[in-house]
VOSEVEX-496730 format. One record per residue (C-alpha): residue number from 1; residue in one letter; x negated, y, z negated. Coordinates in nm, 2 decimals. Layout:
# residues N
NODE num residuo      x      y      z
NODE NUM       A      X      Y      Z
...
END
This chain:
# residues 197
NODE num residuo      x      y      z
NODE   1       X -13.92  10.57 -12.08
NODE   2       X -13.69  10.36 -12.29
NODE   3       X -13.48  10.62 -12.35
NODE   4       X -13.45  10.73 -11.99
NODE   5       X -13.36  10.34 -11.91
NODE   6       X -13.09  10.36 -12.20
NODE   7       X -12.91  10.72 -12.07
NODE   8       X -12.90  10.55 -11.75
NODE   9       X -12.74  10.25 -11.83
NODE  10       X -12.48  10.43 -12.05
NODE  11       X -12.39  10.62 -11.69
NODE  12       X -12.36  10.38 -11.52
NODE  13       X -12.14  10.17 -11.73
NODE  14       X -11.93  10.55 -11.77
NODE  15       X -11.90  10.56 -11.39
NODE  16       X -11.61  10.53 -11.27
NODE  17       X -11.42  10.27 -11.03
NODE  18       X -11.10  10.20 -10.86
NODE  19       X -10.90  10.13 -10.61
NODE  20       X -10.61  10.31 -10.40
NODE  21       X -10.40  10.18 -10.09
NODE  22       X -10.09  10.24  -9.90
NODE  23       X  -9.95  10.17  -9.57
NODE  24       X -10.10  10.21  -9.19
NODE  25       X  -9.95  10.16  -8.85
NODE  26       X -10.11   9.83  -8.70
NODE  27       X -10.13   9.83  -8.34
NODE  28       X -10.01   9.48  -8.14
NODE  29       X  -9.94   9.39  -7.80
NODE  30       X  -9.66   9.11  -7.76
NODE  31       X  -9.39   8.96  -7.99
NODE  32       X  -9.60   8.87  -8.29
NODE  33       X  -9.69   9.14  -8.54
NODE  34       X -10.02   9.16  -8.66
NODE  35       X -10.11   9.09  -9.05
NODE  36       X -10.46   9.31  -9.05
NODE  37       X -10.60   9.58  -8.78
NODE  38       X -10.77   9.42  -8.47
NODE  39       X -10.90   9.49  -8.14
NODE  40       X -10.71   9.43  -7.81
NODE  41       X -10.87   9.26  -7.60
NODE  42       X -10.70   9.24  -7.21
NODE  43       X -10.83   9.23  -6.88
NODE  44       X -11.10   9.46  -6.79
NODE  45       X -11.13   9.63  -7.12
NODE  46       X -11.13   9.60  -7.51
NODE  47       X -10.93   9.82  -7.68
NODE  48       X -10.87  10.01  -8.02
NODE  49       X -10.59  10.22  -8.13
NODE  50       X -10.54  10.37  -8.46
NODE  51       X -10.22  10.64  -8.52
NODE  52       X -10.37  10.92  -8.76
NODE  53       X -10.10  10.81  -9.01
NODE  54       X -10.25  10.63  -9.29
NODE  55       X -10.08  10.71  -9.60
NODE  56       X -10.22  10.62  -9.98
NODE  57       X  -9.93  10.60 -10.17
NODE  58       X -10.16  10.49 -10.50
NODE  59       X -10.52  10.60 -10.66
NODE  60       X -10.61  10.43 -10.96
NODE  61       X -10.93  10.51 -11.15
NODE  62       X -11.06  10.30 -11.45
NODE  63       X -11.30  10.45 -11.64
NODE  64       X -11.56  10.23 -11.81
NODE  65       X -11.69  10.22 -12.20
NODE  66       X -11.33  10.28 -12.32
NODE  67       X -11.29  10.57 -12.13
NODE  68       X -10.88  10.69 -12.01
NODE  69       X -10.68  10.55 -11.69
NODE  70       X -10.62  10.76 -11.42
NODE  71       X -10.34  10.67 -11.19
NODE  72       X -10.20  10.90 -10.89
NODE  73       X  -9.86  10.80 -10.76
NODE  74       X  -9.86  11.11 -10.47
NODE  75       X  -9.84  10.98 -10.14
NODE  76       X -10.09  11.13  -9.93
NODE  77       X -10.20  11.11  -9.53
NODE  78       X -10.53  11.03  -9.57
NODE  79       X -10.64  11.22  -9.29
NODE  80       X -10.42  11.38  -9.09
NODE  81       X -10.47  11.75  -9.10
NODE  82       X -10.23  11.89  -8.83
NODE  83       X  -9.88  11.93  -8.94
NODE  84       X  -9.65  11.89  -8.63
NODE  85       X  -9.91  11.69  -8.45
NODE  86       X -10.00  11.33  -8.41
NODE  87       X -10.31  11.24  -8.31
NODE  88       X -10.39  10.87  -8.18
NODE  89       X -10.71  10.73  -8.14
NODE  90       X -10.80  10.53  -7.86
NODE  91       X -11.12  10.33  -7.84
NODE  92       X -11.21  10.20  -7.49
NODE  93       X -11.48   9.97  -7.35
NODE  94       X -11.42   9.90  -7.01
NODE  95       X -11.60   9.62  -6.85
NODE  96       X -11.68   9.81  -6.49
NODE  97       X -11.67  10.22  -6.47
NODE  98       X -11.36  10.18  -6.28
NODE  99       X -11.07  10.32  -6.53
NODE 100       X -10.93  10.67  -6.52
NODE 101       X -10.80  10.82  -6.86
NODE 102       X -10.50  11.10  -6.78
NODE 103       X -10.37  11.20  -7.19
NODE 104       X -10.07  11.36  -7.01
NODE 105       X  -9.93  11.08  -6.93
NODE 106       X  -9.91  10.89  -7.23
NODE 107       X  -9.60  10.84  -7.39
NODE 108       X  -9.50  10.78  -7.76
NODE 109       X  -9.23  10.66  -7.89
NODE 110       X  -9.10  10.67  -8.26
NODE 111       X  -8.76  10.59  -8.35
NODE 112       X  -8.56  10.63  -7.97
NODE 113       X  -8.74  11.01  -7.94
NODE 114       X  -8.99  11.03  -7.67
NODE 115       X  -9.26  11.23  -7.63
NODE 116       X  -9.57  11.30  -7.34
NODE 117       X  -9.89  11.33  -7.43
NODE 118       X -10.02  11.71  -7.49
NODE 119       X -10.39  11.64  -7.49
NODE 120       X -10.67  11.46  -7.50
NODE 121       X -11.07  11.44  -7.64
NODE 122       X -11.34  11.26  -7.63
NODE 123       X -11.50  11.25  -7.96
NODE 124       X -11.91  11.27  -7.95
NODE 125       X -12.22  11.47  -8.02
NODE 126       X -12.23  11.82  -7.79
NODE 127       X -12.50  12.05  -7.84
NODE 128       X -12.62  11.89  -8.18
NODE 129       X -12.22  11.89  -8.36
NODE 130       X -12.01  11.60  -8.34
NODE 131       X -11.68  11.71  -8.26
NODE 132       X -11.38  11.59  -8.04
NODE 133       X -11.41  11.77  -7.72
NODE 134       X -11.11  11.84  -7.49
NODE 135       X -11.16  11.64  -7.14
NODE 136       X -10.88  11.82  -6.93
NODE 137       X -10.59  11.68  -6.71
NODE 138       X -10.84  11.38  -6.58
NODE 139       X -11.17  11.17  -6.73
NODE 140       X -11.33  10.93  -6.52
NODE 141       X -11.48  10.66  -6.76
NODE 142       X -11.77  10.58  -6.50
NODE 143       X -11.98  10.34  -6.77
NODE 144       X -11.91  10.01  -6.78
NODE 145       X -12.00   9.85  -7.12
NODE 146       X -12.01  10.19  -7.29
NODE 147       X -11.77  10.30  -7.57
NODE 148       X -11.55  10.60  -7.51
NODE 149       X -11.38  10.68  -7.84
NODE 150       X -11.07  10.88  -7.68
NODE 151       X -10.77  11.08  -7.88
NODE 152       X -10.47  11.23  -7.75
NODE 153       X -10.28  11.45  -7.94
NODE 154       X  -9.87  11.42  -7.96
NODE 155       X  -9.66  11.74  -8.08
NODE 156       X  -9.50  11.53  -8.32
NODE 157       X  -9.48  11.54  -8.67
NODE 158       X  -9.70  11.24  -8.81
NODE 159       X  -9.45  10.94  -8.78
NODE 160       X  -9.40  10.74  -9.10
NODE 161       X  -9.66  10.41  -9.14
NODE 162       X  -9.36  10.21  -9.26
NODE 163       X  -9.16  10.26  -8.95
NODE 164       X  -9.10   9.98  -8.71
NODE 165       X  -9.03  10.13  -8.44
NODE 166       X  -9.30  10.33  -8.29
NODE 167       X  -9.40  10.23  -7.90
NODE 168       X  -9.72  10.37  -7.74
NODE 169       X  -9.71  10.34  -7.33
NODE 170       X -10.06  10.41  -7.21
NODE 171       X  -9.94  10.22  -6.84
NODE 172       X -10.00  10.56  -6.66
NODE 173       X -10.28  10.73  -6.89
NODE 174       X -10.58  10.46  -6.92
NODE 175       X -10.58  10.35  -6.56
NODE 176       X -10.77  10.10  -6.30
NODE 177       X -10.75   9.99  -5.93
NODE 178       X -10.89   9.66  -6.02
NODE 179       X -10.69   9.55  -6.30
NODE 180       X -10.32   9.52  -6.44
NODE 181       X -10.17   9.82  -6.63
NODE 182       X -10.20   9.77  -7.02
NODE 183       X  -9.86   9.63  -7.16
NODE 184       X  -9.71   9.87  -7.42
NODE 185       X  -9.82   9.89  -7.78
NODE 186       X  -9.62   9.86  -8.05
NODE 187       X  -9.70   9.93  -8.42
NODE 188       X  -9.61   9.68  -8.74
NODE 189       X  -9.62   9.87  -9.09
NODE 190       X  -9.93   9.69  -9.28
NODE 191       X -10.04   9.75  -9.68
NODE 192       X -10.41   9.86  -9.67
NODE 193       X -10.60   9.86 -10.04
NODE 194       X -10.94   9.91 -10.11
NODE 195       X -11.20   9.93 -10.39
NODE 196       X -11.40  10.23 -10.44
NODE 197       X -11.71  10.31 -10.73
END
């Protein structure tokens, strides 16, 4: 038994730990950019949006008990898995079941060049798989208080996470007869980092 505690200790002081970080595109609405990721909260609705363009630029491992250093300088999109595409998440809660979601008529904006949105999911749990499920030219988000965790896809290549100049205009897309049109989104380059065992 004691030397079943000691093998496990020397493990675990063997494991390894880390950390890695980059950039990522913070969303913000008005003149102030923002120093961490946060929802937006405006009338009628709380909103989330997250561009699929986080990139780790760093990923350091130390190895315990005198063990070598790893350290990968690669810059790598952390998830992003569609060259020529950019996909933006959009989370929505809207207060009443009164706002319309149209992915078409998004626009994004990266460095002057416009582009309209191509198409757009909902991601959930359909016939026992979570996936992200196309919901056509038109999705009525009929529950207020519920979560719709939306995407639209751009065909764009993925913009860069340092840029300062990338605009989202969902004004025509997430729509509602009761409240004002959301204001445009802009993005402010941000360092992420995190730890990792």
């Amino acid at each position: 038994m004691r030397w079943l505690g000691l093998c496990a200790s020397f493990a675990m002081l063997a494991a390894c730990a880390g950390y890695r970080g980059g950039w990522e595109s913070v969303p913000y609405i008005g003149d102030v950019p923002p120093t961490e990721a946060r929802e937006l909260a405006l009338p009628g609705l709380k909103l989330s949006v997250q561009i699929d363009n986080r990139l780790r630029t760093y990923d350091t491992q130390v190895y315990l008990f005198a063990l070598p250093l790893s350290i990968d300088p690669r810059q790598v999109y952390v998830q992003n898995h569609q060259p020529g595409k950019t996909r933006v998440f959009v989370s929505v809660t809207p207060e009443a079941g009164d706002y319309v979601f149209e992915p078409a008529k998004a626009k994004l904006s990266v460095g002057g060049r416009h582009f309209a949105g191509a198409e757009g999911f909902e991601f959930g749990k359909w016939d026992g798989k979570w996936e992200h499920r196309p919901v056509g030219a038109r999705f009525a988000l009929h529950e207020g208080g519920r979560r719709y965790l939306l995407s639209i896809d751009f065909l764009t290549p993925v913009p860069s996470p340092e840029s300062r100049d990338i605009v989202l205009d969902l004004s025509e897309a997430l729509k509602s007869q009761a409240h004002p049109a959301v204001p445009l989104i802009r993005f402010a380059p941000v360092r992420w980092k995190e730890g990792y065992t």
